[in-house]
C-alpha positions as CSV (number, residue, x, y, z in Angstrom):
1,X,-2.7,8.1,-7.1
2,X,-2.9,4.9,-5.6
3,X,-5.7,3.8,-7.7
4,X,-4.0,4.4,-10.7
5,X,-1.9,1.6,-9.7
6,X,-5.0,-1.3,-9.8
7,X,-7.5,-2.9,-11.9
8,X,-10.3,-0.6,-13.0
9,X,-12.4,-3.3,-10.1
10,X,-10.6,-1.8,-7.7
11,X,-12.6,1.2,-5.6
12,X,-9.7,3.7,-4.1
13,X,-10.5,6.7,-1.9
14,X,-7.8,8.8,-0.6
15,X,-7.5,11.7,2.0
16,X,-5.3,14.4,2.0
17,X,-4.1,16.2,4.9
18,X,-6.5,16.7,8.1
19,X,-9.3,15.3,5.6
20,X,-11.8,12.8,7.1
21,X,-9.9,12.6,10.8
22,X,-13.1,14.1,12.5
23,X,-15.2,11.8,10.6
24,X,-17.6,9.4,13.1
25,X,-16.7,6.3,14.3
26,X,-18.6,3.5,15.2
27,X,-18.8,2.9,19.1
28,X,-16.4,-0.6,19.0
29,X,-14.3,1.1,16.5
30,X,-13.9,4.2,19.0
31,X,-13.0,1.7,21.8
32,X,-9.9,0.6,19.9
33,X,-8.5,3.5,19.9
34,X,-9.9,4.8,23.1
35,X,-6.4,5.2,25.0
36,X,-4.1,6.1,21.6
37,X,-2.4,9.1,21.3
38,X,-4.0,11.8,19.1
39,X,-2.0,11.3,15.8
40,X,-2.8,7.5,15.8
41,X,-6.9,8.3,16.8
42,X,-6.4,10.7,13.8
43,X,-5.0,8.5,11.5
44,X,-7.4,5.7,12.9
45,X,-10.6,7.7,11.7
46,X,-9.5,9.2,8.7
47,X,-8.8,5.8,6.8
48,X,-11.8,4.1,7.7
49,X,-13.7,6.9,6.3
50,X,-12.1,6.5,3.3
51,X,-13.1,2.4,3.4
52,X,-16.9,3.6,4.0
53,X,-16.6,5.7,1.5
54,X,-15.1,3.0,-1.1
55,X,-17.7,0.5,0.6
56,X,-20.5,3.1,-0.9
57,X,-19.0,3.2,-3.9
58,X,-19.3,-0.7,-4.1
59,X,-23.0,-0.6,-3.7
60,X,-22.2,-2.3,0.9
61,X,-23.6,-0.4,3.4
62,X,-21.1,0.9,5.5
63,X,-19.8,-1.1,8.8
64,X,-17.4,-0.9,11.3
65,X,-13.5,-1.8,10.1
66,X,-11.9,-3.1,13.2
67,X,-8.4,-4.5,13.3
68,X,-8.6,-8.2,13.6
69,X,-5.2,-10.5,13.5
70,X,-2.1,-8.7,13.3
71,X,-4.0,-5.3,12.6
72,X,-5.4,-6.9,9.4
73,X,-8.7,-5.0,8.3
74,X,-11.8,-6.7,8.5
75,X,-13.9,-6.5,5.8
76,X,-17.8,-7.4,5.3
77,X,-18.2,-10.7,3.4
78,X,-17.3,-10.3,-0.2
79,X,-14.9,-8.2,0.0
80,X,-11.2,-7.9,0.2
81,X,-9.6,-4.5,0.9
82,X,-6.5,-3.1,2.3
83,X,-5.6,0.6,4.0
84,X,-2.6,2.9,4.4
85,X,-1.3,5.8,5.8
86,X,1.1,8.5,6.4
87,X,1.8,11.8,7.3
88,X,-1.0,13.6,5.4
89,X,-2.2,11.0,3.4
90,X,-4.3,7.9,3.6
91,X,-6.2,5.4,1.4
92,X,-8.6,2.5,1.2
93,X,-8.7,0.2,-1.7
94,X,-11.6,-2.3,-2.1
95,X,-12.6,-4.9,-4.5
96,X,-15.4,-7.8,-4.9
97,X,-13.6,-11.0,-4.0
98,X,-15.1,-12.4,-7.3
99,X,-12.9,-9.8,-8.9
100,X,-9.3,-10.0,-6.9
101,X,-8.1,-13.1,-4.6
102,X,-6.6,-10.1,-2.4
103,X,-4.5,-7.1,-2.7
104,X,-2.4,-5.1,-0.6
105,X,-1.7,-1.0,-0.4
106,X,0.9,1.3,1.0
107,X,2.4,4.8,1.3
108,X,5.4,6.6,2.8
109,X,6.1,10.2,2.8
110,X,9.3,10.5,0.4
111,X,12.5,10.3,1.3
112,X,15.2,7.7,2.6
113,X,14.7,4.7,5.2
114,X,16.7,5.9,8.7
115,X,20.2,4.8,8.9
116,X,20.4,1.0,9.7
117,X,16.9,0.0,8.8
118,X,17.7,-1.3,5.2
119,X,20.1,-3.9,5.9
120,X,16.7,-5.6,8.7
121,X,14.6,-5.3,5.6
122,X,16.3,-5.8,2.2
123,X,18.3,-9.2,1.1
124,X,21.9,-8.7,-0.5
125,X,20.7,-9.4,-3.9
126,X,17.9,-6.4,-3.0
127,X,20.4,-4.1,-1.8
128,X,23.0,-4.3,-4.8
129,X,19.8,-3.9,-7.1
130,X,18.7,-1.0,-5.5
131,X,21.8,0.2,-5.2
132,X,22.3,0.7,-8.9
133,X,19.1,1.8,-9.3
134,X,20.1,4.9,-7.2
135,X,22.8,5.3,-9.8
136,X,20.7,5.3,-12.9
137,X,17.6,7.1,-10.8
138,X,19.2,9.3,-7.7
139,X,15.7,11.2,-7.6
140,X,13.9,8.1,-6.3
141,X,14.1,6.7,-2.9
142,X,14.6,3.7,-3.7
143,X,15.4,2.3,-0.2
144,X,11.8,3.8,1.1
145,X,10.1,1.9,-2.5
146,X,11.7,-1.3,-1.4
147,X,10.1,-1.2,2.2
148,X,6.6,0.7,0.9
149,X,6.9,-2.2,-1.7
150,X,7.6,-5.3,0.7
151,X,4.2,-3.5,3.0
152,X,2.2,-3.6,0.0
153,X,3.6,-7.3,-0.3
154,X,2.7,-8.6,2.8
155,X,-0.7,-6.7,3.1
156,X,-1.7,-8.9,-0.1
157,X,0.0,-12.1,1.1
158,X,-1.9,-12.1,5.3
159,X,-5.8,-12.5,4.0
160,X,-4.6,-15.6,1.3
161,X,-2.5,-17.2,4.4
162,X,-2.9,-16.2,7.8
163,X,0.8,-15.9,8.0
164,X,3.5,-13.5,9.1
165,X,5.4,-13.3,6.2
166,X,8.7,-11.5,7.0
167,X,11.1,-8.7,5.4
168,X,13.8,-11.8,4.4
169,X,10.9,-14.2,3.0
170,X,10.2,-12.0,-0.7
171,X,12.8,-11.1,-3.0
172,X,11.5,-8.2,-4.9
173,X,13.1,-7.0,-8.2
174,X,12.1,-3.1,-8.9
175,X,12.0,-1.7,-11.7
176,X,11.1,1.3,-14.2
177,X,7.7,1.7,-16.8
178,X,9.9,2.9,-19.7
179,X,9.0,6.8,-20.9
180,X,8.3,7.9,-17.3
181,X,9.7,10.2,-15.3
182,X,9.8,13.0,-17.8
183,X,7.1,14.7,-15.5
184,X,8.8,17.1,-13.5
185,X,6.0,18.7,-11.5
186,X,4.4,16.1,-9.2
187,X,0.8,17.8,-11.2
188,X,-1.4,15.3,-9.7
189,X,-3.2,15.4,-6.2
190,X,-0.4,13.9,-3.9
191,X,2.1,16.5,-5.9
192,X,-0.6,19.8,-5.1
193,X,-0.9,18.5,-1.5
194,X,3.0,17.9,-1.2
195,X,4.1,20.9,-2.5
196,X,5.0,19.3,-6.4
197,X,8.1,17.8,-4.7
198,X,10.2,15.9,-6.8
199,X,9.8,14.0,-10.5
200,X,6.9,11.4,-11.2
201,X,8.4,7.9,-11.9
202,X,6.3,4.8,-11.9
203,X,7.2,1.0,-12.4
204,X,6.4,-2.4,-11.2
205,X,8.0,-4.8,-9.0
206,X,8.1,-9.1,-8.8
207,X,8.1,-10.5,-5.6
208,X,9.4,-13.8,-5.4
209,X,8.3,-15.4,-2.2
210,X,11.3,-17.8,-0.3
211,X,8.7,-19.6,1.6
212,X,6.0,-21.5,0.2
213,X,3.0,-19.2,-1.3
214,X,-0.7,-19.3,-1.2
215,X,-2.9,-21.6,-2.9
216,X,-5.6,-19.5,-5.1
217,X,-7.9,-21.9,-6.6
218,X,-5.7,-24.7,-8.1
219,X,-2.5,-23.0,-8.5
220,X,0.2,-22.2,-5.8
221,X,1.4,-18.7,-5.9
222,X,4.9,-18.5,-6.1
223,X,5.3,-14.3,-6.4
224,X,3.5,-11.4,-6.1
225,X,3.6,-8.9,-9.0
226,X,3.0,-5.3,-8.4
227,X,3.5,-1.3,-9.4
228,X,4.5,1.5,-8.0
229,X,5.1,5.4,-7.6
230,X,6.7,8.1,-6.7
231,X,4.7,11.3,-7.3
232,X,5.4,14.5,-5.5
233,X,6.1,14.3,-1.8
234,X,4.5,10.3,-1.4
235,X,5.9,7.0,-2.6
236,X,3.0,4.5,-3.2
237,X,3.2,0.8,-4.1
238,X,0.1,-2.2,-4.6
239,X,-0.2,-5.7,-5.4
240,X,-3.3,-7.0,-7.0
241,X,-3.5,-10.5,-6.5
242,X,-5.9,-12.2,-9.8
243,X,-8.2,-15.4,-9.5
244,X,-6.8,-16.9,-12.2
């Protein structure tokens, strides 16, 4: 799902459901999550087998993936790479650094943002685009794409900056790949493990930053572009970010 939504360079591996949480952990990765509660310890594991398992794929032996600044992943030299998860689902997406500056994943289970949370996260001018979005589209969330969407944002943005980079500080425009949604059936994976909840859309979103962006090699970033989806009972959104 998610990796339909990157470059080809891009190594995804997802998990569905209790997949990969009794995978082994390394011993310092174990004492992080030592004193969490069961989902998080759950949640912990299953992910970073997912990175080992993308890190495979790349040809890297496999290493421990502990949280460093922030909770940003750590990733052997070389590589840039980003996680997710949610309720029954997780991912890993990993990439050669000579291949993407950085990128940045998420995922939510489907459905609206709890009552009050959109106005902490969304701008006005976000809100009255959404808002007629929800008019045109009513099946989609579009409150839960605008957070998943300002995640993915900021996921991309911490490894290029070192930087919190808050909810008010992108302006991201959402919109629709023309022809989609037609698919009623969720047919994919997420949609069999989901129950087929719910039309596929898919789109892209520009994120204008408000503060000043990231230098990759001579050129100062001044947005983020990105895609998204909404395929049976997950909404999923990523920003590659490209050398040149």
């Amino acid at each position: 799902m998610i990796g339909e939504l990157l470059p080809g360079t891009v190594v995804v591996v997802e998990a569905y459901g209790d997949e990969g949480t009794d995978a082994p952990l390394y011993p310092e990765e174990a004492e992080v999550v030592a004193r969490a509660v069961d989902k998080r310890r759950r949640e912990f594991t299953a992910v970073r087998s997912c990175a080992r398992r993308a890190m495979k794929k790349l040809g890297v032996p496999p290493r421990p993936v502990l949280p460093g600044e922030r909770g940003a992943p750590g990733w052997p030299d070389g590589l840039a790479g980003s996680m997710t998860h949610c309720a029954g689902y997780c991912a890993a997406a990993l990439v050669r650094t000579a291949d993407l500056a950085s990128l940045g994943i998420d995922a939510e289970v489907r459905g609206p943002l709890p009552e009050g949370v959109l106005s902490s996260v969304a701008l006005p001018g976000e809100a009255e685009r959404i808002g007629r979005l929800a008019l045109e589209r009513p099946g989609v969330h579009w409150d839960r794409l605008l957070f998943s969407a300002k995640e993915a944002v900021y996921k991309a943005w911490f490894p290029l900056t070192g930087k919190w980079l808050d909810f008010m500080e992108a302006d991201i425009e959402l919109f629709t790949e023309p022809g989609d949604g037609s698919d009623t059936g969720g047919s994919g994976s997420a949609g069999a493990a989901f129950g087929g909840s719910g039309a596929s859309v898919r789109g892209g979103f520009r994120a204008a930053l408000l503060v000043p962006g990231p230098w990759v090699g001579d050129r100062r970033l001044d947005h983020f572009d990105g895609r998204w989806t909404v395929e049976g009972g997950l909404v999923a959104t990523a920003v590659a970010v490209p050398h040149g």
